[in-house]
N, C-alpha and C positions, 0 to 999 in steps of 0.2 A: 472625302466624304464630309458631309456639312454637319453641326454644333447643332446642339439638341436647342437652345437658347442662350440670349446674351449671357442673362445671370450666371452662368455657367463658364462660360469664357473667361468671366472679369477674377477667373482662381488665381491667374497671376499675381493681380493685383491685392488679392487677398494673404496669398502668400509672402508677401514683402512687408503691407501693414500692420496684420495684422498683431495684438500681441496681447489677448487675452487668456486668463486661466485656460488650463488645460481638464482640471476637477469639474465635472460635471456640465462641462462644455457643448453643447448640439446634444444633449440625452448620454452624453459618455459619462461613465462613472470608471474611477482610475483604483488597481489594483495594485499588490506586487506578489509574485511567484518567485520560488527559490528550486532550484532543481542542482543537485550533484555542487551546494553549496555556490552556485549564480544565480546572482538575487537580481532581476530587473521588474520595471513597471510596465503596467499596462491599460489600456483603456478600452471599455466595453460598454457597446448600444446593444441596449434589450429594445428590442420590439413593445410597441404599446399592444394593449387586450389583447394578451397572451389568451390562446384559444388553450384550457388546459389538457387537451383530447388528442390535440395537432404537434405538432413537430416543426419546425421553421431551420433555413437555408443558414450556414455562417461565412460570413466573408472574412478572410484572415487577411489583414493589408499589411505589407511590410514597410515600411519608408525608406526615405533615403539618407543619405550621411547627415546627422545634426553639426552644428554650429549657430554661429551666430545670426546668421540669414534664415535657417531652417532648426526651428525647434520643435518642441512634443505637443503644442499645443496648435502649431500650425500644419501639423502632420494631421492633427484630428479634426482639424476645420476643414482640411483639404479631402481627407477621405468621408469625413463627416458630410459635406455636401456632394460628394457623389454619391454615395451607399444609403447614409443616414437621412439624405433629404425627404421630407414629407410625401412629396410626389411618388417616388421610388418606393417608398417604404408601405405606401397605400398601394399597389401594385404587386410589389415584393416585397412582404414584411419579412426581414430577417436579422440575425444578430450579429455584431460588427466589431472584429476584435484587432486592436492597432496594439500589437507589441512595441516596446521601445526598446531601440539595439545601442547604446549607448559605450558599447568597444570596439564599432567597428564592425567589418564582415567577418562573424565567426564561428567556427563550426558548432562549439560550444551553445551559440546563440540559437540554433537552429535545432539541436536535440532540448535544451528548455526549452521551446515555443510549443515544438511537438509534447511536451510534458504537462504546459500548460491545457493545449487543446486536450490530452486525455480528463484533465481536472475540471475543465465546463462539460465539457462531455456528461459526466457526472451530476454535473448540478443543474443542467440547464435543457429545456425542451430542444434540444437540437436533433436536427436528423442528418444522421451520417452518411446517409445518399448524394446528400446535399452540401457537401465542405470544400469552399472555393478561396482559391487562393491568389492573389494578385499580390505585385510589387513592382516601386518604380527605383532605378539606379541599384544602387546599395541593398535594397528593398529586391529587386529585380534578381541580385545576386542569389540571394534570400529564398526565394523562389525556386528558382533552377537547382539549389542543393536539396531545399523539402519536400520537392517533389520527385527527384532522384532517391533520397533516404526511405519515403515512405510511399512510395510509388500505390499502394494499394489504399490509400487513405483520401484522395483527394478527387473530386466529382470533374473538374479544370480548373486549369491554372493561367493567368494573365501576366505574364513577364513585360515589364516594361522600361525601356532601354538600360536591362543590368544584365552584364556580363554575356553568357553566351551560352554556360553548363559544359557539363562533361559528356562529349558526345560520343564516349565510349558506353555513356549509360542510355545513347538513342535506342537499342531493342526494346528498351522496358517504359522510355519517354514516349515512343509513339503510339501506345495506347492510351494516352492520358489527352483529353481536349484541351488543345492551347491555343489562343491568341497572341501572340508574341509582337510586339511594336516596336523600331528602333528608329533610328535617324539616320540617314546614308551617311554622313559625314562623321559620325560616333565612329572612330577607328579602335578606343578605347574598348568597345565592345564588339566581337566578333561572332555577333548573333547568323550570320548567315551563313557559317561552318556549323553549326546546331540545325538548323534548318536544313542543309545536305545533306548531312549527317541521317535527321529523323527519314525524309525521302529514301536514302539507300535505305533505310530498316523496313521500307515496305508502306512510310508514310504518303498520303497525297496533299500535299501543298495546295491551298488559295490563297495568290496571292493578291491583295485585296490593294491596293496603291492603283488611280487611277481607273478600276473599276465602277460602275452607276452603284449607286445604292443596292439598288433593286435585283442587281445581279447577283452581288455579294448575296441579299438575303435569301436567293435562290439555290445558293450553294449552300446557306446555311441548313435549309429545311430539306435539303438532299441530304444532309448529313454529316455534311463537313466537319472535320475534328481538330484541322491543323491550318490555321489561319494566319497569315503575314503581312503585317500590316510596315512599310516602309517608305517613310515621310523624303522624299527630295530633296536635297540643300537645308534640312535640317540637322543639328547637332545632337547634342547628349538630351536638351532642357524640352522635351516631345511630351511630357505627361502630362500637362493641360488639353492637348489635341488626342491624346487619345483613348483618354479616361470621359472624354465628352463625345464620343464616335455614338453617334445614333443605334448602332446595332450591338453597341456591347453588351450592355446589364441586359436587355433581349436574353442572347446569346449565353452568356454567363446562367441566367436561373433558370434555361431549359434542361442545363447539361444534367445528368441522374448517374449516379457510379456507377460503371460496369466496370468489372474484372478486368484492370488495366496487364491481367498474366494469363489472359486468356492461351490454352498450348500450354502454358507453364504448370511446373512445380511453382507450389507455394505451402508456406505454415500455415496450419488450421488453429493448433492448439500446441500448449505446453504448460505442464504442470510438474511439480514435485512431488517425492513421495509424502514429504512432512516438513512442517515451516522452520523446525527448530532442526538444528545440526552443531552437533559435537564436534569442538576440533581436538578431540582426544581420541583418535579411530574412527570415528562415524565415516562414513560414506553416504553420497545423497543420490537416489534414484530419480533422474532425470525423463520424463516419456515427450515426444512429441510426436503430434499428427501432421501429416500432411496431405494435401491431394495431388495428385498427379495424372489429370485426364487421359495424357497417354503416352503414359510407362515411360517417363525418357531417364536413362542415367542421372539419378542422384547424389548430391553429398549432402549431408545432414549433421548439423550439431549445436549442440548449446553454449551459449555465451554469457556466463554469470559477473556482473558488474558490482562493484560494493560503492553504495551512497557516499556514503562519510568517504573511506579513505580511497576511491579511483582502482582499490585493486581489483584486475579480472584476472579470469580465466576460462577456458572453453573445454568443451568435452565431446568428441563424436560419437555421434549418436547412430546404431544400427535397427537394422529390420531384419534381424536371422533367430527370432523366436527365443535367445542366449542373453539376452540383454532388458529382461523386464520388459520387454517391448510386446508382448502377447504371443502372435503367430507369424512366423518368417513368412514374409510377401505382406502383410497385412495393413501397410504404408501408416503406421503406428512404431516410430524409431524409440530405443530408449536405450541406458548407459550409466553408471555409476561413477561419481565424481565424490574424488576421497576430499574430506575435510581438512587435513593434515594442509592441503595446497594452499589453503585461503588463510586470512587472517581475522579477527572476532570483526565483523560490522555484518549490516543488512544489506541483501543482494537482490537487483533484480536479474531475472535471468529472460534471455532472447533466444529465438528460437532464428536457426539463418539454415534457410533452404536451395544449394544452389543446383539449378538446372545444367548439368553438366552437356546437355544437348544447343540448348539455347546460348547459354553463357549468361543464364539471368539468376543473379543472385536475390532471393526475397526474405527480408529479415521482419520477423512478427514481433514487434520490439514491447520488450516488458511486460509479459502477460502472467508471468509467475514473479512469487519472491520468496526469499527465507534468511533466516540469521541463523549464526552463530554467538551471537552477543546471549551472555545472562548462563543459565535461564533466569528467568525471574518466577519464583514458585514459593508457594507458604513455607515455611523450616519445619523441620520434622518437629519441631519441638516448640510450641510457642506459634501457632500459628493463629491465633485469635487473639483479644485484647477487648479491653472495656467493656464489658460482657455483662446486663443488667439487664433484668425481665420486669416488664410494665404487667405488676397485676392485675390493675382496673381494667386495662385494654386487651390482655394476655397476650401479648405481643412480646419473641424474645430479640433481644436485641447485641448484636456485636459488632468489631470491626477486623479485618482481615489485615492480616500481617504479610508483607510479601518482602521475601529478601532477595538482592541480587547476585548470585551466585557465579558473575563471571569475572573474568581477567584483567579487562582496564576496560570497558564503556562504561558508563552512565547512563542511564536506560529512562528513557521519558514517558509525556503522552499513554500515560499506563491506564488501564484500567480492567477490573476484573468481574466475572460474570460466576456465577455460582448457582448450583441444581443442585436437586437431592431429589430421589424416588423413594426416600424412607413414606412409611403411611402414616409416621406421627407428622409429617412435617404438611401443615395442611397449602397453606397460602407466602408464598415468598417475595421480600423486594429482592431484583435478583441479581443487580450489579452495584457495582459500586464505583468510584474514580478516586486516584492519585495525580496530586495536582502538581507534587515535586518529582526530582529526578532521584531515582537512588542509586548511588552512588555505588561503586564495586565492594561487594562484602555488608552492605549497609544493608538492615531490614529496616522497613516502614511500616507503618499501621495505614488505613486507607482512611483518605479524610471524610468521607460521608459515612454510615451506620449501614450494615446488612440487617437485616428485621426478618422476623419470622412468624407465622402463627401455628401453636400446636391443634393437632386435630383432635377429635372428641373423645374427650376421654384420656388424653394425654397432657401432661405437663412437664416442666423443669424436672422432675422429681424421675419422669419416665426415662430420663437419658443420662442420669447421672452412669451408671452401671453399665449402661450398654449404650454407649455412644451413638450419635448418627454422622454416616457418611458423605461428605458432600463432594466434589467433583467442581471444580473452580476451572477455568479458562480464562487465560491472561492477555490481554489484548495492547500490543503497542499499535498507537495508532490506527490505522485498518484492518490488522491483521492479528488472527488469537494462533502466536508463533507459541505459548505455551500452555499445556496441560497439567494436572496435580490432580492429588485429593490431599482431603484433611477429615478430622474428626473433631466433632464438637460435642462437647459433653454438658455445657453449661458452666463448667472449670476454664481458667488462666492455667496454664500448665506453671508447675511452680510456686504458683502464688493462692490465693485464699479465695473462693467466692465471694463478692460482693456485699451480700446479704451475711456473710457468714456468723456474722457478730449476733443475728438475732435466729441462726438455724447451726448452731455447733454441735456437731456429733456426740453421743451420750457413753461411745466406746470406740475403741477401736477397731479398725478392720485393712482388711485385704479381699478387695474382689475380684470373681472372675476376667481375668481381660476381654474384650472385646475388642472386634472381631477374634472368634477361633472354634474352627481352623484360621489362619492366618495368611498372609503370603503381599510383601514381607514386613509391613508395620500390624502392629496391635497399640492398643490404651489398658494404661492400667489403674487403674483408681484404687485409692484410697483415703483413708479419714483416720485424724485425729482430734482427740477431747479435748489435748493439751499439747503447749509446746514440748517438742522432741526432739532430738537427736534421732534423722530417719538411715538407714539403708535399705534400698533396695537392689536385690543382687541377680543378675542372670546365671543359671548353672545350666549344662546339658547334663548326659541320662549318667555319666560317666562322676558325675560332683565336681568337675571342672569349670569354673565360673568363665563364665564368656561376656557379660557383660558388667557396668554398675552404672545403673539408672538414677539413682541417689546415693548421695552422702554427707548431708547438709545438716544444718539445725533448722526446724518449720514451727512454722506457728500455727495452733488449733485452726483443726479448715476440713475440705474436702480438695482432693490434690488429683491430678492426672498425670500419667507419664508417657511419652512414646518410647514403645521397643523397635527396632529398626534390627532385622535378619537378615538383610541382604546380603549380607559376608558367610551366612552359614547353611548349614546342608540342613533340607528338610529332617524333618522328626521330631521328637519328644525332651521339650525342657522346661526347669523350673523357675520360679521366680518366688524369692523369698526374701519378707520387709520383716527388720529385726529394727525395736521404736525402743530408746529410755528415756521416759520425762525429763523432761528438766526440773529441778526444784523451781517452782513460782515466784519464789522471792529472788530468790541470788541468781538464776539463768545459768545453774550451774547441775550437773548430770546428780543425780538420787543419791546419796553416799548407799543407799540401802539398796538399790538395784531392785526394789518393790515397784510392781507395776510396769516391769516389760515386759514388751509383747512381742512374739515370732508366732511366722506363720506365713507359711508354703502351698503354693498351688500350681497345676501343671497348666503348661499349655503346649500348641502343635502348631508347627510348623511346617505348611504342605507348598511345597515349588513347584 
């Protein structure tokens, strides 16, 4: 078949010359991705006048082995003028994504690229109907395994003289549009055992070498899905000739994805029950969906990966009504996977559905996650900080305390989100970010301010005594893996209001706790005139002291405390704060024991 134009031809010579940047080279602008700790670059053409209404096609090109002859910026110049050229782009506006494979052919390289593409996916007008994939040599290799991995992901794919694929996985390749190019003399590549291969699975070959133009195109608008293209007395170095075939890029942006498991089982969906898991007992319910047009033998199960440290494990998953799964027959699989088996990192979990009729295995890869790390959640005790109320604005102001409560990670990328349905609490900012890591056991304060405004009729004053309730969710990264509450009283737990020096109590006190009934934290406030020497003691109905909330010396203030029940059995208990000044001069306890104060009130505790 004939070259679309000279300019086009002369890639050889372009490939050998050339030897400019590779940054922002033909409209590329260059990346780096990190996936399971492999960090490579990449280079991406966005489309000019982005229709923002529209959706546009993505070409994923893989290259071939670098070296000294062949580097990353001549890999972009060379896909760059096929994909990215002007003409084409006016025609076929779409976005143009050249991975750089910089270790070689490896499997590793091909689950990051897939990881990447979920990541533009996200940020970019792409339509997913539309995701084509080509590769030459090495790039070629590249090819034949992401389209084998992800069989359901890709619109067609253009292999160009690399390797050959696993034509064990021809059931599931021959629903996929390919054009495949080799060299007769490429021995290295044993593309035409793939090509047999797809034919036995029910595929029909055109084989397009030596055919008119006009014929090939005739077969194409018939429908043709599986095209071979095989050059004569050519070798391995065929990718200038066939990346300029007049009816490729044609061919390439008619294709539209259909259900490459059409007859198949496949995954629909998979989620968890909850993002966060204990490895202290917890178990995690696992559900997924599948479709199964028609009814063939199943196997079903989940595949959970940990980021950081590489550890899996898997869980099978049933449809017998017994397993979380809803209703037996209801092709809605689910199963519980005890926590004990894993160790503290963040998991994605895959869903693999194999058609036990077919022998087609389909993996829905990464659509849920959850941790074990942390949690990371306010301390029962101390969960706010820096706490000052703008009277001119009336605006109250704090920062959130989040400590890490797990085993050995280091916990990043944090950031935390906070509500309340109290009706004093009129108008809220309602997140906040942590810019550092905290560290295992470490608490932090958050570096921006939470702000509040009370509602009419309410102030500082309204919440000293009866706390309000807030409800916080903890976000690493994309995901809010943990939940809490806390209480804010306009008190530092421990320590003094802010203002207190110019609003110090006129006497002493003990007030009701709040929330109560309870279940299983309460606050308990109180105030003193002057410095003391405090206890506050927990008893149940028996005088048996269960808790001691305080036993310090404090300085004149207004004070909060958290009670924490969780150890105990509903019912009726007391809490009683027995205070002795101190002498003002010497910081030493009354010799006269004038001016103590006790005093006792009930509270309930309902499970």
């Amino acid at each position: 078949m004939k070259a679309i134009t000279l300019r086009v031809l002369l890639l050889v010579a372009v490939l050998v010359m050339s030897n400019a940047p590779a940054t922002g080279q033909s409209g590329f602008t260059m990346g780096y991705h990190t996936y399971q700790g492999y960090t490579f670059s990449y280079y991406l053409f966005v489309p000019a006048n982005l229709d923002p209404l529209s959706r546009y096609p993505l070409v994923i090109c893989m290259h071939g082995f670098l070296g000294d002859v062949y580097t990353p910026s001549m890999m972009v110049k060379f896909f760059g003028e096929v994909f990215a050229d002007s003409a084409n782009q006016s025609r076929w506006p779409s976005f143009v994504l050249l991975p750089i494979d910089r270790v070689g052919f490896s499997p590793s390289h091909s689950l990051a690229v897939n990881d990447l593409l979920d990541t533009l996916l996200g940020q970019h007008p792409i339509d997913t109907g539309r995701l084509y994939l080509t590769g030459m040599s090495m790039g070629g290799g590249n090819t034949w395994e992401l389209i084998s991995l992800y069989p359901d992901k890709f619109a067609a794919a253009v292999p160009v003289c690399g390797g050959g694929g696993d034509t064990s996985k021809a059931s599931i390749l021959r629903q996929i549009p390919l054009w495949v190019f080799n060299g007769a003399l490429d021995s290295a590549n044993p593309v035409r055992e793939m090509i047999a291969a797809l034919e036995r699975a029910g595929a029909t070959a055109v084989y397009t070498q030596g055919l008119p133009d006009s014929v090939v195109e005739e077969r194409i608008k018939g429908g043709a899905t599986l095209l071979y293209t095989e050059y004569p007395n050519a070798g391995h170095n065929i990718w200038n000739r066939a990346y300029t075939e007049p009816l490729l890029l044609p061919w390439i942006f008619r294709q539209m994805y259909k259900n490459p498991l059409k007859g198949s089982a496949f995954g629909k969906m998979v989620k968890v029950q909850r993002l966060y898991v204990s490895l202290e007992g917890d178990s995690l319910i696992v559900t997924g969906a599948i479709a199964n047009p028609e009814s063939h033998p199943v196997t079903v199960y989940a595949l959970v990966e940990g980021i950081a440290t590489g550890h899996s494990d898997s869980v099978a998953l049933y449809d017998d009504g017994r397993h979380s799964d809803g209703e037996a027959g209801d092709s809605v699989y689910g199963a519980a996977l005890m926590a004990s088996r894993l160790v503290e990192d963040t998991y994605n979990v895959t869903l693999i559905t194999y058609d036990d009729s077919l022998g087609i295995r389909h993996r829905l890869d990464r659509r849920a996650m959850f941790t074990t790390t942390g949690p990371v959640l306010p301390p029962i005790s101390g969960a706010v900080t820096g706490v000052r109320y703008d009277k001119l604005n009336q605006w109250q102001y704090f920062k959130l305390v989040l400590k890490n409560a797990g085993g050995r990670v280091s916990i990043g990328n944090l950031r935390a989100g906070v509500s309340c349905n109290d009706p004093r609490i009129q108008v809220m900012n309602p997140s906040t970010a942590f810019n550092d890591s905290i560290p295992v056991g470490v608490a932090d304060s958050s570096d921006t301010e939470l702000c509040f405004e009370y509602g009419d009729g309410y102030g500082p004053d309204s919440i000293r005594t009866q706390p309000v309730n807030f409800t916080v969710v903890v976000w690493s990264g994309e995901y809010p893996f943990w939940t809490s509450t806390f209480t804010f009283s306009g008190l530092v737990t421990g320590s003094v209001t802010p203002d207190a020096e110019n609003d110090l109590p006129m006497a002493f006190g003990l007030e009701q706790n709040y929330p109560n009934p309870f279940n299983p934290r309460t606050v308990v406030s109180s105030q003193l005139p002057v410095a003391s020497n405090v206890k506050l003691v927990v008893y149940d109905v028996l005088g048996r002291q269960v808790a001691v909330l305080v036993d310090e010396k404090r300085t004149a203030g207004r004070y909060q405390d958290t009670f924490d029940g969780s150890a105990l059995a509903s019912g009726v208990y007391f809490y009683r704060l027995q205070v002795r000044p101190l002498d003002s001069a010497e910081g030493r306890d009354s010799k006269s024991g004038a001016g103590d104060f006790v005093q006792t009130r009930k509270m309930l505790l309902m499970r």
